[in-house]
N, CA, C and O atoms as a CHARMM CRD file, in Angstrom:
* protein
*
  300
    1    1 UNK  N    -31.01100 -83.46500 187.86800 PROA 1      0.00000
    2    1 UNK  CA   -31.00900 -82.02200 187.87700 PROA 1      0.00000
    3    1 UNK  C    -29.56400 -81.53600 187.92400 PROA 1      0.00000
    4    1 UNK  O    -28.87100 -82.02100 188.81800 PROA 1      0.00000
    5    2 UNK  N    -29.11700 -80.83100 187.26600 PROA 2      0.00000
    6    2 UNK  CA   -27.93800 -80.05300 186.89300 PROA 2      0.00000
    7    2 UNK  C    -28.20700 -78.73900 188.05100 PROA 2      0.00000
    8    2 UNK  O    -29.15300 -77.96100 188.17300 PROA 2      0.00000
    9    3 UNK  N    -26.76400 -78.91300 188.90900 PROA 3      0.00000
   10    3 UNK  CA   -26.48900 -77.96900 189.55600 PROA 3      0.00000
   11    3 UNK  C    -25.61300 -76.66500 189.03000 PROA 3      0.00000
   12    3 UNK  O    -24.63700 -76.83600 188.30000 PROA 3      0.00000
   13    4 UNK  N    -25.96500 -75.57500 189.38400 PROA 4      0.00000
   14    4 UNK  CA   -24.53800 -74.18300 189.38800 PROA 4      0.00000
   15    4 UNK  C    -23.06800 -75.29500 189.41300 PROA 4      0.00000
   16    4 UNK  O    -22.94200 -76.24000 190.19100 PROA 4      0.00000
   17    5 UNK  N    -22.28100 -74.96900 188.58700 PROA 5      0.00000
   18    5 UNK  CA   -20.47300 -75.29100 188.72100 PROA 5      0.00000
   19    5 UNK  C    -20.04400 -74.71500 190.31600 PROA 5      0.00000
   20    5 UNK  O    -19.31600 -75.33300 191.09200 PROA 5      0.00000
   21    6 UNK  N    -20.86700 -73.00300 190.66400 PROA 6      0.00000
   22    6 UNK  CA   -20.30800 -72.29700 191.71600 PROA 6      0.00000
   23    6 UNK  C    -20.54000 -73.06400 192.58400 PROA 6      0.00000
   24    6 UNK  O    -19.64300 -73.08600 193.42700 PROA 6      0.00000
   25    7 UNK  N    -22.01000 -74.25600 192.92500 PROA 7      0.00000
   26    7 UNK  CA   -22.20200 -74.39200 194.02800 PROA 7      0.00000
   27    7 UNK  C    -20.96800 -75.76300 194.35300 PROA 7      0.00000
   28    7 UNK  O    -20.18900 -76.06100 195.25900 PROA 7      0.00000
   29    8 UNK  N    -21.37100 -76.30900 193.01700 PROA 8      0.00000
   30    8 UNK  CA   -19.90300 -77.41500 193.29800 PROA 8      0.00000
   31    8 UNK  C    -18.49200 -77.54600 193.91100 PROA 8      0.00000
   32    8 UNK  O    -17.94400 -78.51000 194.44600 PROA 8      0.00000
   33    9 UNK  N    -17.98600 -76.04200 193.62600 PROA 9      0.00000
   34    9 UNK  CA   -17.11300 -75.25600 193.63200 PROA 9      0.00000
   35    9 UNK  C    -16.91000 -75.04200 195.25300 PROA 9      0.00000
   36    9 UNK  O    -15.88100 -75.28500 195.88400 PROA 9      0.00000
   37   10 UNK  N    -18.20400 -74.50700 195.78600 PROA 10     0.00000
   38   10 UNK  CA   -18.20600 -74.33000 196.73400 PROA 10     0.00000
   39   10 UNK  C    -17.86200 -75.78000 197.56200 PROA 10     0.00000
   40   10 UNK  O    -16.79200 -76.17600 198.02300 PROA 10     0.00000
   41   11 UNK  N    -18.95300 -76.28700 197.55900 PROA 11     0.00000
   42   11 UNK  CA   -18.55000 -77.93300 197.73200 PROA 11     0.00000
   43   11 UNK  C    -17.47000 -78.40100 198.42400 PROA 11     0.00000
   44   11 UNK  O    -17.13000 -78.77600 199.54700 PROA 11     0.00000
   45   12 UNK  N    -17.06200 -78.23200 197.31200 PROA 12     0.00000
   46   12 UNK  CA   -15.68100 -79.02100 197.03100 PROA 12     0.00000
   47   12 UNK  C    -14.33500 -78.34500 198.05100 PROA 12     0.00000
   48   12 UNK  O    -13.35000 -78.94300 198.48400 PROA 12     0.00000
   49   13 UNK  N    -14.71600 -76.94300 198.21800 PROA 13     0.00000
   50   13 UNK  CA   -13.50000 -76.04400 199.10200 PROA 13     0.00000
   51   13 UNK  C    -14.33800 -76.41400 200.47000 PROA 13     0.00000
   52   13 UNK  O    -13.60400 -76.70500 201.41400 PROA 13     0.00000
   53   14 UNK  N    -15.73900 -76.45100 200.73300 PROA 14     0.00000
   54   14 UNK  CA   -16.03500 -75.90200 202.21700 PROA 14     0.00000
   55   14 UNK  C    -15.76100 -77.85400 202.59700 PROA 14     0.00000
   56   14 UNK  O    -15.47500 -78.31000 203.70400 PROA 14     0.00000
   57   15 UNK  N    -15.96000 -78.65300 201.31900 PROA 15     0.00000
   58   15 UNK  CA   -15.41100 -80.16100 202.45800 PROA 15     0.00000
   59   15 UNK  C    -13.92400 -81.11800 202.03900 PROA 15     0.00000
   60   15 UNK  O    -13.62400 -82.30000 202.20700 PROA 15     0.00000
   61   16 UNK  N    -13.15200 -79.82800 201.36800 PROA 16     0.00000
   62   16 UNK  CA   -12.22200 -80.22000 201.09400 PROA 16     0.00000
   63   16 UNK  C    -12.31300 -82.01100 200.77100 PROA 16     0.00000
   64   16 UNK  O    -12.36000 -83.02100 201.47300 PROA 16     0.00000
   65   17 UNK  N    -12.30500 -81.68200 199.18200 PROA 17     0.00000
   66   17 UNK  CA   -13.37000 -82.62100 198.42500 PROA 17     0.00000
   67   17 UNK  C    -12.22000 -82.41700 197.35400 PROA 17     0.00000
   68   17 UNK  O    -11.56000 -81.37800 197.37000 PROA 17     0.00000
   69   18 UNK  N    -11.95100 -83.56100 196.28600 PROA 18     0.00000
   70   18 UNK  CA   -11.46500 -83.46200 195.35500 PROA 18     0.00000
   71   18 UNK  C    -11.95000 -83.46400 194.23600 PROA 18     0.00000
   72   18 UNK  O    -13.14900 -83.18400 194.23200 PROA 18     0.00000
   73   19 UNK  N    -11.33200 -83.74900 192.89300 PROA 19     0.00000
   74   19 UNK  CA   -11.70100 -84.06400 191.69800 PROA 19     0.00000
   75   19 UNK  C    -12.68800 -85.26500 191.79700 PROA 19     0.00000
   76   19 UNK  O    -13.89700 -85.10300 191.62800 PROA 19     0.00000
   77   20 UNK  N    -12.10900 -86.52500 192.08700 PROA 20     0.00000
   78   20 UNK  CA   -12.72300 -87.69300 192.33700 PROA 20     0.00000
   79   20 UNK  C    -14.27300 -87.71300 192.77200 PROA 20     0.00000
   80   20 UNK  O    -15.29800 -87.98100 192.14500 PROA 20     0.00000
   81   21 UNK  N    -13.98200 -87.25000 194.34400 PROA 21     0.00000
   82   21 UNK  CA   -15.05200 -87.25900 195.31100 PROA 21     0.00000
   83   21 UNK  C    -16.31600 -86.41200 194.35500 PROA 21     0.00000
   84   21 UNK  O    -17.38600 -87.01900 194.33200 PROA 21     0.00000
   85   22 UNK  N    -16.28600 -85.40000 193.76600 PROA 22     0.00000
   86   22 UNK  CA   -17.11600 -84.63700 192.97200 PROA 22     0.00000
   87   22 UNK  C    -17.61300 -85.13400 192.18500 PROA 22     0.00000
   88   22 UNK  O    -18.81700 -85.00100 191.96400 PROA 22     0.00000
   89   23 UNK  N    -16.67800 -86.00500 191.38900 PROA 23     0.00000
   90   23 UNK  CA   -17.30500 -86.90200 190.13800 PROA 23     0.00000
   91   23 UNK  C    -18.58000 -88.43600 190.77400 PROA 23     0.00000
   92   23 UNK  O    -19.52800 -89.10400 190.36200 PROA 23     0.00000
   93   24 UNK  N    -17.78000 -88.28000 191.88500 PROA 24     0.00000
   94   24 UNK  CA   -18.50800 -89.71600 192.45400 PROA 24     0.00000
   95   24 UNK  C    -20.24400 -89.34500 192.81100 PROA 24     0.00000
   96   24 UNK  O    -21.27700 -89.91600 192.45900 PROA 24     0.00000
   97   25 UNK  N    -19.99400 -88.12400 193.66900 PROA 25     0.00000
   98   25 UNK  CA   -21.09000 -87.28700 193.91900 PROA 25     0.00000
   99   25 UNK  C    -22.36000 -87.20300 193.01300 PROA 25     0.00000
  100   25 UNK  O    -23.52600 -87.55100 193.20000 PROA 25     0.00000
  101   26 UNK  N    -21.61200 -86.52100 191.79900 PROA 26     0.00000
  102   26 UNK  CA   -22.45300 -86.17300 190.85600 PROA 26     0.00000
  103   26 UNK  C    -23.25000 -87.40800 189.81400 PROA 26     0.00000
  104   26 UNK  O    -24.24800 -87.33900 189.09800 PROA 26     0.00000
  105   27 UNK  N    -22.31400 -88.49800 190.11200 PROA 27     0.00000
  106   27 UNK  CA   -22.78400 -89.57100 189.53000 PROA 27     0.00000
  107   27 UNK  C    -23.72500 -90.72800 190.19300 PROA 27     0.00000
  108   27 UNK  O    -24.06800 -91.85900 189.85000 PROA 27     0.00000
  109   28 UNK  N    -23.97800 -89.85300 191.35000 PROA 28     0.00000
  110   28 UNK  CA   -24.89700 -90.68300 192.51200 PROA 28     0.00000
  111   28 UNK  C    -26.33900 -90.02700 192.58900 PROA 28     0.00000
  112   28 UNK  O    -27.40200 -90.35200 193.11900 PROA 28     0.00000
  113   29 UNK  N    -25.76000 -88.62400 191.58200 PROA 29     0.00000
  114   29 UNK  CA   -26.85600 -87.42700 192.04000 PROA 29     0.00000
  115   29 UNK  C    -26.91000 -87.02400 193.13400 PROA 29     0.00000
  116   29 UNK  O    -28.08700 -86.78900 193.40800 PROA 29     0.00000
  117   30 UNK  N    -26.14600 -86.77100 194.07700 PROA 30     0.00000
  118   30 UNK  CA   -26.18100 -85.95200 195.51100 PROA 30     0.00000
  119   30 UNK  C    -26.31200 -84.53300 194.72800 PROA 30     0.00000
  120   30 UNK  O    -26.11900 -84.33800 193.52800 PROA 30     0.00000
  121   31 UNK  N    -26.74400 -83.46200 195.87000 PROA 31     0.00000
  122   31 UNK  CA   -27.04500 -82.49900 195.78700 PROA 31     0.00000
  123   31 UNK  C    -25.57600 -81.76900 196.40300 PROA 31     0.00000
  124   31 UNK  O    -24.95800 -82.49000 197.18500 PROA 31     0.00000
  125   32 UNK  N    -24.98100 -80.41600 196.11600 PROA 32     0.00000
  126   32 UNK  CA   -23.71600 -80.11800 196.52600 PROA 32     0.00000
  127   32 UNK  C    -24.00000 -79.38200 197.82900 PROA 32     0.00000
  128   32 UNK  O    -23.12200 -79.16600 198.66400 PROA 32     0.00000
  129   33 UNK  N    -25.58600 -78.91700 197.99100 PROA 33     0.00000
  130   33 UNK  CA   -25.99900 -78.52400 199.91000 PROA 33     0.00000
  131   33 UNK  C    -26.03200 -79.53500 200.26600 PROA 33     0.00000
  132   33 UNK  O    -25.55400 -79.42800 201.39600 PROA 33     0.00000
  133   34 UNK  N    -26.38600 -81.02800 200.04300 PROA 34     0.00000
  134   34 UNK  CA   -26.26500 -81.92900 201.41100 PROA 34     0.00000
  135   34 UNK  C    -24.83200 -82.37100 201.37800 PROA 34     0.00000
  136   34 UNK  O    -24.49000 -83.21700 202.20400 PROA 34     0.00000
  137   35 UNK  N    -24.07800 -81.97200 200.64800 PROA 35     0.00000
  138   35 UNK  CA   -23.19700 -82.34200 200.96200 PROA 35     0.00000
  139   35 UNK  C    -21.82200 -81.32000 201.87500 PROA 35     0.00000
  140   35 UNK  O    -20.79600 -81.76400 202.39000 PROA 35     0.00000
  141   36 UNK  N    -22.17700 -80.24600 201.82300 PROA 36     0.00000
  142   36 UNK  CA   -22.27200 -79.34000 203.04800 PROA 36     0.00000
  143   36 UNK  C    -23.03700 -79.60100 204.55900 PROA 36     0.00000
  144   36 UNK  O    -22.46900 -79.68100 205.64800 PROA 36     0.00000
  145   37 UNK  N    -24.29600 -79.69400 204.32100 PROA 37     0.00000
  146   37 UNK  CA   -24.87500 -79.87200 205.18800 PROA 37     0.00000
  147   37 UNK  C    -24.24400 -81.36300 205.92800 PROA 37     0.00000
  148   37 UNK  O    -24.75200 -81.78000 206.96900 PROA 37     0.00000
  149   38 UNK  N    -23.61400 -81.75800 205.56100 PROA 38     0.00000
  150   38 UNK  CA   -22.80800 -83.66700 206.09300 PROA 38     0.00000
  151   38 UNK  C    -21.53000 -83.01200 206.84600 PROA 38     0.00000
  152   38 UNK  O    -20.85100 -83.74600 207.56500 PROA 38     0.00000
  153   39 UNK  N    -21.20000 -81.69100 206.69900 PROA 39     0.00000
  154   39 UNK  CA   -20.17400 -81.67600 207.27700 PROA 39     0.00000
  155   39 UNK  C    -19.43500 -81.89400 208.82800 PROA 39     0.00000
  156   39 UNK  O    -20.05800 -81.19900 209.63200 PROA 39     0.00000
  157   40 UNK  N    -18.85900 -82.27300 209.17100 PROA 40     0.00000
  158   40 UNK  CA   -19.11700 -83.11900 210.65800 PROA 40     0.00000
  159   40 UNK  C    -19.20800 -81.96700 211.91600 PROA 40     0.00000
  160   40 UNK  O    -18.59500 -80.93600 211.63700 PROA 40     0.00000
  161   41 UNK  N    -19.50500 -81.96700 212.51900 PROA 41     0.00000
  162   41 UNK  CA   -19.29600 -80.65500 213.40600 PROA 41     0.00000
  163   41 UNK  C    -18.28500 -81.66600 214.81100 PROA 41     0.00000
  164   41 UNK  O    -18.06900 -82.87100 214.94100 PROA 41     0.00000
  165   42 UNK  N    -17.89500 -80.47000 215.62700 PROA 42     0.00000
  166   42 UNK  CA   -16.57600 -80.96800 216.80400 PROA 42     0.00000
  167   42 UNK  C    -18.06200 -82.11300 217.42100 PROA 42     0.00000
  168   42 UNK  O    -18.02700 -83.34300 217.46800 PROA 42     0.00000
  169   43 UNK  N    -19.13900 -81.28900 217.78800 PROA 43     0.00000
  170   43 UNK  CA   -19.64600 -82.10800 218.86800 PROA 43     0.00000
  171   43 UNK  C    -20.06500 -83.29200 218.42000 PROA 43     0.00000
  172   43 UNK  O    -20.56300 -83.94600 219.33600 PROA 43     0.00000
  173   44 UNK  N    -20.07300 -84.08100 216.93600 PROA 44     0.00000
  174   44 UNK  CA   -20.28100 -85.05100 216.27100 PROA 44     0.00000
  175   44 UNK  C    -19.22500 -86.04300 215.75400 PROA 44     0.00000
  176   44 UNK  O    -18.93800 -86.43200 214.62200 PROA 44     0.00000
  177   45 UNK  N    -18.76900 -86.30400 216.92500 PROA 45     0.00000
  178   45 UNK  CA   -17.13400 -87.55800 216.58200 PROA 45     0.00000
  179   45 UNK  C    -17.69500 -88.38400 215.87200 PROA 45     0.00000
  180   45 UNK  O    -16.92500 -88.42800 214.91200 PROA 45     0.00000
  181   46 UNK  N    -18.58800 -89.15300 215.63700 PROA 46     0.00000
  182   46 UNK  CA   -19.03500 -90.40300 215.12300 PROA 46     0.00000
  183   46 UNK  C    -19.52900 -90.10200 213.55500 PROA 46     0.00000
  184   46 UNK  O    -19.85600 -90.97600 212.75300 PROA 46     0.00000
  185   47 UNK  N    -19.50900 -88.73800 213.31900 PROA 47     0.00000
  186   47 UNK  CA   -19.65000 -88.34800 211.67900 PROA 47     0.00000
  187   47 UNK  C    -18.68800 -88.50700 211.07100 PROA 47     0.00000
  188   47 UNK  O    -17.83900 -87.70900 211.46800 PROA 47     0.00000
  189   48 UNK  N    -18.16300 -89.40500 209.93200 PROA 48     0.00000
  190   48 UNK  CA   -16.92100 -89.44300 208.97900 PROA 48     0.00000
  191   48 UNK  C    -17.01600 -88.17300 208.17200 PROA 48     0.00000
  192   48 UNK  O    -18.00400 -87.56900 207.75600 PROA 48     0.00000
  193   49 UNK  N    -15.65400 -87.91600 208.05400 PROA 49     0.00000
  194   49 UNK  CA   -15.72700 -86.82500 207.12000 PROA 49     0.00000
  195   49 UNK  C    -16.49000 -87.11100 205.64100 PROA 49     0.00000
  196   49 UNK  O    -16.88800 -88.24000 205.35700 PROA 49     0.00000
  197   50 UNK  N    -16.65600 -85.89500 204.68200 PROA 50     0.00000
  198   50 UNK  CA   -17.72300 -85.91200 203.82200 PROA 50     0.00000
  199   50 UNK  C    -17.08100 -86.55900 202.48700 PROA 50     0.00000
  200   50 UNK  O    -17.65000 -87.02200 201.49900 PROA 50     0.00000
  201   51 UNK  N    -15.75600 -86.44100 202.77700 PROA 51     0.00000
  202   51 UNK  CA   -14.54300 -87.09200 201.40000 PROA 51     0.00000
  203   51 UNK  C    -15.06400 -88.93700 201.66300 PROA 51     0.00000
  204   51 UNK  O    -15.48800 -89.71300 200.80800 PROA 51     0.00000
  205   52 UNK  N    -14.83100 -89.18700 203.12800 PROA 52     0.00000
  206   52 UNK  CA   -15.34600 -90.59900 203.29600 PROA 52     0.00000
  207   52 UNK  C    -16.35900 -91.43200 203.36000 PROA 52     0.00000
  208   52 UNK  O    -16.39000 -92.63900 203.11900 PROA 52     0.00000
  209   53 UNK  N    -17.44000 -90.49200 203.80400 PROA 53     0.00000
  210   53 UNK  CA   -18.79500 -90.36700 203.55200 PROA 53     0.00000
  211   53 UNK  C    -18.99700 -91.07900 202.05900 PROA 53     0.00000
  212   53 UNK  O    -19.29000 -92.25500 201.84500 PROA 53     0.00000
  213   54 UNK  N    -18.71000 -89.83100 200.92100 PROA 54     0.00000
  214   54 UNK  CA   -19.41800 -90.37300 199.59800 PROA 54     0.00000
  215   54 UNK  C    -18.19500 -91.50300 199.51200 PROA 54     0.00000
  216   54 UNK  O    -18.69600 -92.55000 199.92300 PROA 54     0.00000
  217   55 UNK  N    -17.09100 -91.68700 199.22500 PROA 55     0.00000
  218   55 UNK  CA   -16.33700 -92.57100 198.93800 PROA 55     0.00000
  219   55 UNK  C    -17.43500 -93.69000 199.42100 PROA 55     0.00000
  220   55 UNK  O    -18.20900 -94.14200 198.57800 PROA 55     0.00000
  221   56 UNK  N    -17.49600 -94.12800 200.76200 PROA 56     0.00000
  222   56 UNK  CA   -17.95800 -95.09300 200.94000 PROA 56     0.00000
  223   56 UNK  C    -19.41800 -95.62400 200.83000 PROA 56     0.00000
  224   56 UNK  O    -19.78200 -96.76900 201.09700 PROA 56     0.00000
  225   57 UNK  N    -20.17500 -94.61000 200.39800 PROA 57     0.00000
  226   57 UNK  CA   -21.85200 -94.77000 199.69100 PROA 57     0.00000
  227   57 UNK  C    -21.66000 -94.75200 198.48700 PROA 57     0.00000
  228   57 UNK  O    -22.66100 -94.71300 197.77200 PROA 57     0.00000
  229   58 UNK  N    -20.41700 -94.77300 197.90000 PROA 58     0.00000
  230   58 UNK  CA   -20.02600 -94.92100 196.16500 PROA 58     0.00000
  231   58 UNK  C    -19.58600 -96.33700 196.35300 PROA 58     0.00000
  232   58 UNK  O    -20.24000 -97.24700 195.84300 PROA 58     0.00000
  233   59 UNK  N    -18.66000 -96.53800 196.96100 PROA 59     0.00000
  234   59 UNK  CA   -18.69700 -98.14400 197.04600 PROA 59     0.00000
  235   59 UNK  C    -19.77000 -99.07200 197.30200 PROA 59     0.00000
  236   59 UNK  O    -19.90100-100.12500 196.67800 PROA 59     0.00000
  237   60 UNK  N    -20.59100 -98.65400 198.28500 PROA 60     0.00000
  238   60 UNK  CA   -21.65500 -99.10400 198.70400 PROA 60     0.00000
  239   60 UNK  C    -22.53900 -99.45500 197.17600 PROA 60     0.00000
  240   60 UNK  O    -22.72900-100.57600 196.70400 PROA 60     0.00000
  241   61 UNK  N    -22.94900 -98.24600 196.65300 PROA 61     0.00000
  242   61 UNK  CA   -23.70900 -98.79700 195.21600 PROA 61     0.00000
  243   61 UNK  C    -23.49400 -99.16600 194.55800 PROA 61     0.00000
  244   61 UNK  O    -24.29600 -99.62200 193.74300 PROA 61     0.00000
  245   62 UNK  N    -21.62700 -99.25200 194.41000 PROA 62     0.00000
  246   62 UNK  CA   -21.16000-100.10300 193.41500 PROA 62     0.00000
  247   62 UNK  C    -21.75900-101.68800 193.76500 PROA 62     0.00000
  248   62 UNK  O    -22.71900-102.36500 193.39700 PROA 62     0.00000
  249   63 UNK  N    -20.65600-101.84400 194.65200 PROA 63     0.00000
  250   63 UNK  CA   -21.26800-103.32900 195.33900 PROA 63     0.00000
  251   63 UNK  C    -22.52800-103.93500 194.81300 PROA 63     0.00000
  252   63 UNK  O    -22.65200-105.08200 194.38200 PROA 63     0.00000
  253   64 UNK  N    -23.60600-102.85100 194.92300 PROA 64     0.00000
  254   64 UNK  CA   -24.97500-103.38900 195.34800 PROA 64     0.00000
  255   64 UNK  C    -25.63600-103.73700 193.86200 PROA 64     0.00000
  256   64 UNK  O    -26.37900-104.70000 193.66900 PROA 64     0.00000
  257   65 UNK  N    -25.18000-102.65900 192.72100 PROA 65     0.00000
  258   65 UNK  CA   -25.51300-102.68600 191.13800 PROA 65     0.00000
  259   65 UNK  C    -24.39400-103.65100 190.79000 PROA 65     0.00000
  260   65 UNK  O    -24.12200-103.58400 189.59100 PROA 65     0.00000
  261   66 UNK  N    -23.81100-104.34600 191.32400 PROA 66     0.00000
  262   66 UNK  CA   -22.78400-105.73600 190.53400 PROA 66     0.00000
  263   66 UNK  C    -23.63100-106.78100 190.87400 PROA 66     0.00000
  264   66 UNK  O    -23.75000-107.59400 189.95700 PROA 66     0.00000
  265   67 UNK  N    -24.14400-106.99200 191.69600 PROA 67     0.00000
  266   67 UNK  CA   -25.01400-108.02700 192.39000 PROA 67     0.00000
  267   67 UNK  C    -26.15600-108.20900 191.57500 PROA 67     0.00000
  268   67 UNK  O    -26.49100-109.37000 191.34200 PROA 67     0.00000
  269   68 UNK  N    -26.93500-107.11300 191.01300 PROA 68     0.00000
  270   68 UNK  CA   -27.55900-107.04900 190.73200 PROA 68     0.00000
  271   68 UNK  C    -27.35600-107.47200 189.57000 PROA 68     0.00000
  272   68 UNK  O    -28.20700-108.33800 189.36900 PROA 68     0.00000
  273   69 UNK  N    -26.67600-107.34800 188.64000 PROA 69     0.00000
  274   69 UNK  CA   -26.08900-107.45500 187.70300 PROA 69     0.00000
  275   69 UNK  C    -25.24400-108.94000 187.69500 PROA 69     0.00000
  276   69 UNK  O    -24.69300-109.31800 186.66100 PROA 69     0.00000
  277   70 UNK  N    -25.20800-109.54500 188.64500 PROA 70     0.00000
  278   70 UNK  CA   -24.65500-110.43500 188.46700 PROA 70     0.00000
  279   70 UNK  C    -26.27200-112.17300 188.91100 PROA 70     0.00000
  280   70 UNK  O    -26.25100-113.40400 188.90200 PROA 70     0.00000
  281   71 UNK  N    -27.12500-111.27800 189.14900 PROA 71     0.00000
  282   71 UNK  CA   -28.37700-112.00200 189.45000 PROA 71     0.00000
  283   71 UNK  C    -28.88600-111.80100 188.38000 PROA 71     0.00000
  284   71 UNK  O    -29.68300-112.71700 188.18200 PROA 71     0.00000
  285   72 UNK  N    -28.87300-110.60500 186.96500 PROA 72     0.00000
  286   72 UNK  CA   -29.81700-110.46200 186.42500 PROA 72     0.00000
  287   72 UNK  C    -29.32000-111.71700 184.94800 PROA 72     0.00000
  288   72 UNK  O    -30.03700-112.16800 184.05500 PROA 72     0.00000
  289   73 UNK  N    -27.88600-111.94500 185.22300 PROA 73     0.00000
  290   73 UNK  CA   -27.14300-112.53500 184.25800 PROA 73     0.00000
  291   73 UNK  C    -27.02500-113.99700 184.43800 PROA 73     0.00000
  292   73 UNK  O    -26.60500-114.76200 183.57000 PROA 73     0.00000
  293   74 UNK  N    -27.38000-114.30200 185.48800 PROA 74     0.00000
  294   74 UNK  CA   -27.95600-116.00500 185.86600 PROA 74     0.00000
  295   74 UNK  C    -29.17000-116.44300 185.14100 PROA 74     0.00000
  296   74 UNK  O    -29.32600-117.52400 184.57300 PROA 74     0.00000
  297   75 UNK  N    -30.16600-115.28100 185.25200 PROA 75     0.00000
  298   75 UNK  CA   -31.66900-115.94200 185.20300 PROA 75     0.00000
  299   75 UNK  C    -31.40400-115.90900 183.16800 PROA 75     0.00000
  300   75 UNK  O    -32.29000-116.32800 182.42300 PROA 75     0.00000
């Protein structure tokens, strides 16, 4: 599903989010409200910010689709 540019937009300023992080986003299909909604609040120390967040659930699927890919190329 194709989101508004505005809401991206938004996004991207309310989690001080870059070019990158957006592209990573969108290529995971996250939605640009949960990714607001991730934003860490004071009383939540143990929440990574939302730039590190997707970074690291983008790595995460990378990882996981090489594997896969690297099992599907054995058999």
């Amino acid at each position: 599903m194709a989101y508004k540019p505005e809401l991206w937009e938004e996004a991207k300023k309310k989690c001080r989010l870059g070019e990158e992080e957006i592209r990573m986003a969108k290529e995971m299909g996250l939605n640009p409200r949960s990714l607001i909604k991730n934003i860490p609040n004071k009383k939540e120390p143990w929440k990574a910010p939302v730039k590190e967040w997707v970074r690291d659930m983008y790595e995460d699927r990378q990882a996981k689709a090489a594997k896969k890919a690297a099992r599907k190329s054995k058999l």
